[in-house]
C-alpha positions in Angstrom: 28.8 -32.2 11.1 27.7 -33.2 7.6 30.4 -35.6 6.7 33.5 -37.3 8.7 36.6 -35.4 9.3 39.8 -36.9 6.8 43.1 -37.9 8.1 46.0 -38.6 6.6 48.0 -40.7 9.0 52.2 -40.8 8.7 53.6 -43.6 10.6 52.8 -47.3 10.8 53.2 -48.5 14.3 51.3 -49.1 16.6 50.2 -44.7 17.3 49.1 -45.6 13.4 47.5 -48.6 14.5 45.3 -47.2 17.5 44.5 -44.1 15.6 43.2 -46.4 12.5 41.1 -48.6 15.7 39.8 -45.2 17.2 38.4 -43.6 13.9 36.6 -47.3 12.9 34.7 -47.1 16.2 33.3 -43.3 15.3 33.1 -43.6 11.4 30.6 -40.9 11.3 32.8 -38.7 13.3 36.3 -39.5 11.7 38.0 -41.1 8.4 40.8 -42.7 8.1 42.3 -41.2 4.1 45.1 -43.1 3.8 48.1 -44.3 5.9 51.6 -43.4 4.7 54.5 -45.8 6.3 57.8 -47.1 4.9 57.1 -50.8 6.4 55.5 -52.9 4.0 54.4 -55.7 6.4 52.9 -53.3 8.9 51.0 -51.3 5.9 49.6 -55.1 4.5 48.4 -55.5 8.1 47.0 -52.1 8.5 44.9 -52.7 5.5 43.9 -55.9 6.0 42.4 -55.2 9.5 41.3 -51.9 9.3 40.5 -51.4 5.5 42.1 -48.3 5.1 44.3 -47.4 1.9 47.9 -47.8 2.9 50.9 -46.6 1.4 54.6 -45.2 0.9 54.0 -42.3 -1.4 53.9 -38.9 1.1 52.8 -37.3 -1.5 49.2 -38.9 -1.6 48.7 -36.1 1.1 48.8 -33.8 -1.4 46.5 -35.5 -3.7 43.7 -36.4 -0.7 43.9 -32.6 0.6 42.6 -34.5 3.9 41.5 -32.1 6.7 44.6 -32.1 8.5 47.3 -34.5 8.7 48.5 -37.0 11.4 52.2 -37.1 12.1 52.5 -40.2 14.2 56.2 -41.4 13.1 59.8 -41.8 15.6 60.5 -38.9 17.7 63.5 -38.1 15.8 61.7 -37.9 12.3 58.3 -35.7 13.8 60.0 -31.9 13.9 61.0 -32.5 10.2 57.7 -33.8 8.9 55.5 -32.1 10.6 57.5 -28.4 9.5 57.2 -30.2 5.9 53.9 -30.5 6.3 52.9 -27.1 7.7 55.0 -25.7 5.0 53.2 -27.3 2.1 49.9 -25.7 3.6 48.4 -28.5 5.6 46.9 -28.5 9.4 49.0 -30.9 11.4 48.2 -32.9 14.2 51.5 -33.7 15.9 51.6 -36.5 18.6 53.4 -35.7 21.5 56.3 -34.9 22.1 56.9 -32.8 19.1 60.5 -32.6 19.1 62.5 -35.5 21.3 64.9 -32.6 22.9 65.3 -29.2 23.9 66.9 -28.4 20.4 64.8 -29.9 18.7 62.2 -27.8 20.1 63.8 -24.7 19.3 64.2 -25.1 15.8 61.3 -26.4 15.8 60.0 -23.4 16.7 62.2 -21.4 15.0 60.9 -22.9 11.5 57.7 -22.8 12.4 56.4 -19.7 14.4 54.9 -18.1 11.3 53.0 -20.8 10.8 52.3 -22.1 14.5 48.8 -21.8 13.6 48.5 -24.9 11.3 50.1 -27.4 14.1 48.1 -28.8 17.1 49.8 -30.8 19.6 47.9 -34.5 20.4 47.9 -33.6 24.1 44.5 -35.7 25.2 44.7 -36.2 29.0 42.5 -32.9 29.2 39.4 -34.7 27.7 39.4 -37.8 29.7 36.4 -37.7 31.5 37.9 -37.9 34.9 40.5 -35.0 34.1 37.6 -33.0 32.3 35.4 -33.7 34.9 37.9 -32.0 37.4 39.1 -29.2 34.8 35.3 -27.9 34.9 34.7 -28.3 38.7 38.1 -26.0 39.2 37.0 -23.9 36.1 33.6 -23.4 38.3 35.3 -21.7 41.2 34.0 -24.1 43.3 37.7 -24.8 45.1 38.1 -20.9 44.6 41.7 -20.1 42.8 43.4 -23.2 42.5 47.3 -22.6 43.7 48.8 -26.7 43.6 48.4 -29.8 42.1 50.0 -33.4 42.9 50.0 -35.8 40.0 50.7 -39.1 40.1 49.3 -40.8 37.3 51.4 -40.3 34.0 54.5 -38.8 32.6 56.8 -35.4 32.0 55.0 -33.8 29.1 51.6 -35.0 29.6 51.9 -33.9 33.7 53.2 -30.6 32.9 50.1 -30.5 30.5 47.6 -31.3 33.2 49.0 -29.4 36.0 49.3 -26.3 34.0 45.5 -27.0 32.7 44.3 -27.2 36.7 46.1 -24.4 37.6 45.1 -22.3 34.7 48.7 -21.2 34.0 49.8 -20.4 30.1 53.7 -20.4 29.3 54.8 -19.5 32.4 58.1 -19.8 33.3 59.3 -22.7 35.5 61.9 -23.7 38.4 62.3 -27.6 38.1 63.9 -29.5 41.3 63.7 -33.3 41.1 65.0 -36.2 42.6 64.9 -39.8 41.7 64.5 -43.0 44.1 64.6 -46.8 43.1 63.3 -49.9 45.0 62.0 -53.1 44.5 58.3 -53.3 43.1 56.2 -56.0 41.5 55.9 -55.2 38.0 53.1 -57.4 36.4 52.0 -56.4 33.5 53.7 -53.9 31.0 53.0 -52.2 27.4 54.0 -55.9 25.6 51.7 -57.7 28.4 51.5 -60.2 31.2 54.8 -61.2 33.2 54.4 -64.8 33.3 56.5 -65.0 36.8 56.2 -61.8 37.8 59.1 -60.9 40.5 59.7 -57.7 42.0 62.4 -55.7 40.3 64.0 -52.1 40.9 62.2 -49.1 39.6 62.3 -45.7 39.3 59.9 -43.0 41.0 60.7 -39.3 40.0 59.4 -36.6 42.0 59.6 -33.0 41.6 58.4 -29.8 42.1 57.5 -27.8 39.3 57.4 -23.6 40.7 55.8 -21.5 38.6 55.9 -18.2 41.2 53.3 -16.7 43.1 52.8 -19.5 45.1 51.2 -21.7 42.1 53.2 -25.4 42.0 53.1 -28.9 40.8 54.0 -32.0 42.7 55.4 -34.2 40.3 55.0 -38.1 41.0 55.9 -40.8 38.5 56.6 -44.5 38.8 58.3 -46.4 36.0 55.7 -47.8 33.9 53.1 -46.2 36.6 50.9 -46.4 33.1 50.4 -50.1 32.8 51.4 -51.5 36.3 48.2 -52.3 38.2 49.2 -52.0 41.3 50.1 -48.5 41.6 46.9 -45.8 42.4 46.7 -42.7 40.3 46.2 -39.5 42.5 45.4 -36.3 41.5 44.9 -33.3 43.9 43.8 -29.9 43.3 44.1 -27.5 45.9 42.8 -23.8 45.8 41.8 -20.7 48.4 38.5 -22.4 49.2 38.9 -26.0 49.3 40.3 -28.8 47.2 39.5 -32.0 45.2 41.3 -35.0 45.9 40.6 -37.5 42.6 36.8 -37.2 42.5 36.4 -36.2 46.2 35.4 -32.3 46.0 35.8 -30.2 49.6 35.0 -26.8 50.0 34.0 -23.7 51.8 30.1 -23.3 51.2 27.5 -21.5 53.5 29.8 -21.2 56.4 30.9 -24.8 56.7 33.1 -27.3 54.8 30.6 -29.5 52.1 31.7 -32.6 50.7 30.6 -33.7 47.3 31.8 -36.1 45.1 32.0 -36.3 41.3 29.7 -39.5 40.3 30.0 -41.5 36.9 27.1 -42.8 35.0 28.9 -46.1 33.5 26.3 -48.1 31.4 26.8 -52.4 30.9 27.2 -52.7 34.8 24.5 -55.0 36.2 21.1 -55.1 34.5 22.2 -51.9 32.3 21.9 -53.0 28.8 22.3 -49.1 27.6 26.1 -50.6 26.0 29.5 -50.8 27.6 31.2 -47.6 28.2 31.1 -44.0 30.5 28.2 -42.3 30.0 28.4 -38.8 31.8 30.0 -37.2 34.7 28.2 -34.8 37.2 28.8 -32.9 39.8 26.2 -31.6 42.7 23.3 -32.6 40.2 24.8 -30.8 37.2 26.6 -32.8 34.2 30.0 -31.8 33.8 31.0 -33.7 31.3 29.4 -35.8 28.0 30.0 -38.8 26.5 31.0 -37.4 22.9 30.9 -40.5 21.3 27.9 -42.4 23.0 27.9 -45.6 21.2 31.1 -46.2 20.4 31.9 -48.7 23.3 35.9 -47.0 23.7 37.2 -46.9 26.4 38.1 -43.5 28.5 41.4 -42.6 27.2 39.6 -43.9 23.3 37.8 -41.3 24.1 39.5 -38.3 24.2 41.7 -39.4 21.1 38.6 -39.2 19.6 37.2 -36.2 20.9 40.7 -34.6 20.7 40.7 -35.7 17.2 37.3 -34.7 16.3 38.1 -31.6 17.6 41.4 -30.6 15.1 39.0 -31.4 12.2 36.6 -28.9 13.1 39.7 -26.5 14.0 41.0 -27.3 10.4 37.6 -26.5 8.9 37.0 -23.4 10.6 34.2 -24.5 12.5 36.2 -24.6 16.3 38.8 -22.8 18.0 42.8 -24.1 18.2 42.7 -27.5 20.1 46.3 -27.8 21.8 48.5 -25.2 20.3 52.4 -25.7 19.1 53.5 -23.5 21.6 51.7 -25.5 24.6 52.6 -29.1 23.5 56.5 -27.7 23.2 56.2 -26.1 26.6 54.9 -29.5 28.3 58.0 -31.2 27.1 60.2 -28.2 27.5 59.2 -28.7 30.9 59.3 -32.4 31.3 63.1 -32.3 30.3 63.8 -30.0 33.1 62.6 -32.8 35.4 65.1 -35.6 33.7 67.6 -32.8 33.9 67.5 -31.8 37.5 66.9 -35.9 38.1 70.5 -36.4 36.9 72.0 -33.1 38.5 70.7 -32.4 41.8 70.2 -28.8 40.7 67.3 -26.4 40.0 66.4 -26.3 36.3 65.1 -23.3 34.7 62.6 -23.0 31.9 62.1 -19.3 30.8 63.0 -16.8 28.0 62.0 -19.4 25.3 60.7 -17.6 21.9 57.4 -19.5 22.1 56.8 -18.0 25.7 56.0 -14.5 24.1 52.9 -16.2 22.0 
């Protein structure tokens, strides 16, 4: 890479604030162009502590001709401006969802099919180390064919993402049935921080099966604010023909005999390492499986595949790499995702098939 891949970023909340943190830490990798909001107090912060030109004008996008474009704004406002965009010629990087409802995904769609191409979806949970670690033990055939998942770790459209990803499944159609339970659980810390007094409080765990035929499923597992809430595990199991990894604990059929192995992290700053503060590689059975691609830049894992992810549309927009999460995917994810509120609330199977962006 010769110089930084531009960005114009739309939106000034906090996405616009973390993506402005993530391209500082990696300024040879990514540049911030400009960030076009309609707050003025939130653009004056964004310049003052990040540096970065701020502004109201959308057309300064036109002016920068930045490698692609950021659309980080409400839900409501992203199908709209991200259509605009891709109309008016630029590569879009669209956070997820795209569209906040099943309509919205349509038309979505519907505008923008012959130009699909130009939009990427910001679906990271593939490059986190542990996930990618996983995706390239499965992708090995060390398991054999992989035929389930379990997820319990994050939400609707970025679980559909991941278990479509482990079991290597495109647009697929899918039969949704989920239920939902609530019960008291401590809830200590949450996206605005610390509960002073924590106490527990009802939540909400969804679960759901997620059938895409031929025996290949999800299991999907999600506790309110499961992101943030310390004291709830993530799990993720992978199960295929000759074995099955349960999160980094790798089983399978070898030589005759079940071997266990385990995926191993080299994480530098601990003890007497003074190589820096961050994850450094992951390998499995003596081969590295995954890289860190920003070594250096201290971020933490999910930092990281923002950046990578990131990184990765500006070489897509420059030629130089193939499509990182297309359109069609990211609206599928959510497509799905909605069929789990959906059945939730009913009781009933839910059905997603025979959607126009299935036949890409």
């Amino acid at each position: 890479m010769t110089r930084p891949y531009t960005m114009v970023v739309f939106g000034d909340g906090w996405r616009g604030r973390f993506l402005c943190r993530v391209a500082r830490a990696v300024p040879d990798m990514l540049d911030v162009s400009a960030v076009v909001g309609r707050h003025g107090d939130r653009l004056d912060a964004i310049a003052r502590d990040y540096g970065v030109r701020v502004t109201t004008d959308a057309s300064v996008v036109d002016a920068l001709r930045p490698d692609f474009a950021v659309v980080a704004v409400s839900w409501p406002a992203t199908p709209g401006l991200a259509a605009e965009l891709a109309e008016r010629g630029h590569h879009v990087y669209c956070e997820t969802p795209p569209a906040p409802d099943l309509d919205g995904l349509r038309g979505l769609w519907d505008r923008l099919a012959p130009r699909a191409g130009l939009v990427q979806v910001g679906e990271q949970y593939h490059r986190m180390p542990g996930h990618a670690a996983r995706l390239a033990v499965v992708r090995s055939g060390a398991i054999g064919a992989p035929n389930s998942v379990e997820i319990a770790s994050t939400h609707l459209y970025h679980a559909a993402a991941l278990i479509r990803g482990y079991l290597g499944i495109g647009l697929a159609p899918a039969t949704v049935n989920a239920r939902s339970f609530t019960a008291p659980m401590l809830d200590p810390l949450r996206f605005d921080g610390w509960e002073e007094r924590p106490r527990p409080r009802p939540l909400t765990t969804h679960i759901a099966t997620i059938d895409f035929g031929d025996g290949r499923y999800g299991l999907y597992d999600f506790v309110e604010n499961q992101w943030w809430n310390p004291l709830l595990a993530r799990r993720v199991t992978v199960r295929g023909s000759l074995g099955e990894i349960v999160d980094d604990a790798v089983t399978r059929w070898k030589d005759g005999a079940p071997v266990p192995s385990r995926i191993m992290y080299r994480r530098l700053g601990r003890d007497m390492n003074l190589e820096g503060n961050e994850t450094a590689t992951a390998s499995f059975d003596g081969e590295i499986v995954w890289r860190n691609p920003c070594p250096g830049s201290r971020l933490s894992e999910d930092d990281l595949a923002v950046a990578d992810h990131l990184t990765a549309m500006g070489r897509y927009a420059r030629g130089e790499g193939p499509a990182v999460y297309p359109l069609a995917a990211g609206i599928h994810d959510h497509a799905i995702g909605l069929a789990v509120e959906r059945s939730a609330r009913t009781g009933r199977d839910e059905h997603v098939t025979d959607e126009a962006w299935m036949e890409q």
